[in-house]
Phi, psi and omega in degrees: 000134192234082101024106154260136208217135162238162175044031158289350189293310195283220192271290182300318206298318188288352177274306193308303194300314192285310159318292210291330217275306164336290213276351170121017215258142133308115169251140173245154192227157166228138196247153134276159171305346180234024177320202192218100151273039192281331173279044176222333193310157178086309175295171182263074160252133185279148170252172175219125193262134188171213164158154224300001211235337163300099157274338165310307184287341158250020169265335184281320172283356188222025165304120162071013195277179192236344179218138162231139172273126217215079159255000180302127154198176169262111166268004173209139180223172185270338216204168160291332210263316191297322181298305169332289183280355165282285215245008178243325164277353183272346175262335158312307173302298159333304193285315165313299134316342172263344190281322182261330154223055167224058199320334232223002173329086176266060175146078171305116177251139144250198156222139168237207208234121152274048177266321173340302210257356197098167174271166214258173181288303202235162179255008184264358192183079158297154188270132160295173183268351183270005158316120165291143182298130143281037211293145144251356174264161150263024183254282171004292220286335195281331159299315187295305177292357154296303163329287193309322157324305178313292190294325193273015176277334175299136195088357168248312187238175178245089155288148164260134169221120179277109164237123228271170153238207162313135170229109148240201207134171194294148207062351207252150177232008169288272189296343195286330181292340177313295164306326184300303172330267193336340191282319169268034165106019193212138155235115190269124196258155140314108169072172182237019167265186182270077174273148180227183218180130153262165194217151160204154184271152182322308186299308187301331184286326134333285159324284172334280175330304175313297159321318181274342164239034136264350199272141141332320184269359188258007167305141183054032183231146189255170208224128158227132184240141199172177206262149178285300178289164171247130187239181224242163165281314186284342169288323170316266174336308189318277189330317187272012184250306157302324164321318205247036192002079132234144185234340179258114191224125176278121190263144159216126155300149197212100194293150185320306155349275165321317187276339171296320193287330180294306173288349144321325195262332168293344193273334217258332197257332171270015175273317202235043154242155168291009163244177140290147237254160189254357180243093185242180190321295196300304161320300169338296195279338178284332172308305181306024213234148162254356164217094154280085188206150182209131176285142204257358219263350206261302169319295182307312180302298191283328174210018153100358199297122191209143174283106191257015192222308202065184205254326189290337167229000143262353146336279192269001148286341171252006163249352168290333181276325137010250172343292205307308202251018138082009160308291177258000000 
C-alpha cells in the first residue's frame, strides 16, 4: 500500500508521514527541490519532487498510490487570489491527478478547517458538519471551495474531508508563541467574555485522519476532529503555566479593539516584507469570535474516533519538546 502525503515537509504533514509509516505503508511525499526536510530526515520516504500547481508533475507522483493524504495548503497569504490559488486550485489539481492516474485510489483525505463553517451561535450547539458553511475569511472561503472540489468528486473517486480546529504540538510555530508568552510571564486573553475552542493535538490528529481513511464507512462523509471538551484561553494558560512551573504570569485582557488595530497595523507593515504577514486583519477577526467549536460525535459514531492526550497531557508534551530542542 503506497500513502501520497502533501505538505509533509510541514508540522502537520511530517506527523501524517510518520503515522503512515507506522501503519505499514510505502510514503511518497511531494516536495519542492528546495524544500526543508528536516522532519522528514531519517525516514524511508519516497519524495516526488513537483508542486499542487505542476499538474504534470502530480499526475506523475500519485501514479498508482493507493491512498492520498492531502495537507498541504496556504495558512497565511498577502490577497484572496494567493489563498484561492494555494488552496482551492492546488486541491483542484490534485483531484485531477488522481482521477487520471490513480486508478486503484482507495482513498482522497483531505484535511479542511473548521474556519470553513464559521463559529458556531452557542456553547449548548456546537456546529455540526450538516451546518451550512459560513466562512468569515478569505482563507474560510478559499478552504470551503476546496471542500466543493473535493465533494463534487463523490462517486468518481472515495473521498474523505478532515476538518481540523487549532492544531498544536511538537513542531508547530503558530500556537508556539503562546507558550513562548507564557514561559516569559505573560498571558494575553482576547476580549473580556468566555470564548471557548475546540483544540486538538497533533498526534490525536493524525491518528484520527489516519483511522478515517481506512474505515469503509467514512467515504463522501465529512468529519471534525478535536478534544471533546471545549476549552476556555483561561483553562488553557491554567494548564501551560503548570507545565511549564510558572506561577507567576501576568493575564492581561485585551480588548477586541486593541486586537483588530494590532492586526491592522500588522497586515499594513507586511505589504513590505517578503513573507505574508501570519497575524492580519482577517485573524483578527477569527481571534475575535466567541465560540469556534464542532462536535465530534459524528466522528465517534462512524470509525471509532476518540482524543487520547487533551490539554491535559498534551500541553506538556509539546513543551517538554520545546524544551529539548531549545525553543523555550
Amino acid at each position: 500500500m503506497v500513502a501520497f502525503i502533501t505538505g509533509a515537509t510541514g508540522f502537520v504533514g511530517s506527523f501524517v508521514a510518520e503515522e503512515f509509516l507506522r501503519r505499514g505503508y510505502t510514503v511518497r511525499c511531494l516536495t519542492r527541490a528546495t524544500s526543508s526536510l528536516q522532519w522528514l530526515e531519517g525516514l524511508p520516504i519516497e519524495r516526488a519532487v513537483g508542486s499542487l500547481n505542476d499538474k504534470s508533475s502530480l499526475e506523475k507522483a500519485v501514479e498508482g498510490v493507493d491512498v492520498i493524504v492531502h495537507v498541504a495548503g496556504l495558512t497565511a497569504a498577502r490577497n484572496r487570489e494567493e489563498f484561492f490559488q494555494g488552496n482551492h486550485i492546488g486541491t483542484k489539481n490534485l483531484l485531477e491527478a488522481a482521477r487520471n492516474t490513480a486508478p486503484n485510489l482507495k482513498r482522497f483525505l483531505h484535511l479542511s478547517s473548521l474556519t470553513v463553517c464559521g463559529p458556531a451561535q452557542s456553547l449548548e450547539r456546537p456546529t455540526l458538519e450538516s451546518d451550512p458553511c459560513k466562512p468569515l475569511t478569505a482563507y474560510g472561503e478559499s478552504k470551503k471551495a476546496a471542500e466543493d472540489e473535493v465533494n463534487a468528486m463523490r462517486g468518481v473517486l472515495p473521498v474523505t474531508i478532515i476538518r481540523a480546529p487549532a492544531i498544536y504540538g511538537q513542531r508547530d510555530t503558530a500556537i508556539f508563541d503562546y507558550f513562548k508568552a507564557v514561559s516569559q510571564g505573560i498571558a494575553a486573553l482576547i476580549g473580556f467574555d468566555d470564548k471557548r475552542l475546540s483544540l486538538i493535538h497533533v498526534e490525536d490528529l493524525v491518528r484520527g485522519m489516519a483511522d478515517a481513511a481506512e474505515s469503509p464507512q467514512t467515504i463522501g462523509e465529512t468529519y471534525f476532529l478535536a478534544d471533546d471538551p471545549f476549552y476556555s484561553w483561561v483553562e488553557i494558560t491554567d494548564v501551560t503555566k503548570t507545565a511549564l512551573q510558572k506561577k507567576n504570569v501576568l493575564t492581561l485582557r485585551l480588548p477586541h479593539g486593541i486586537v483588530m488595530g494590532v492586526a491592522g497595523i500588522s497586515e499594513f507593515f507586511g505589504k513590505f516584507s517578503s513573507k505574508p504577514p501570519v497575524f492580519n486583519y482577517e485573524k483578527g477577526i477569527d481571534f475575535v469570535q466567541k465560540y469556534w467549536i464542532g462536535s465530534v460525535e459524528k466522528a465517534k459514531r462512524d470509525f471509532g474516533y476518540q482524543s487520547k492526550l487533551g490539554i491535559e497531557l498534551g500541553i506538556p508534551k509539546t513543551i517538554t519538546w520545546y524544551k529539548e530542542n531549545k525553543w523555550l
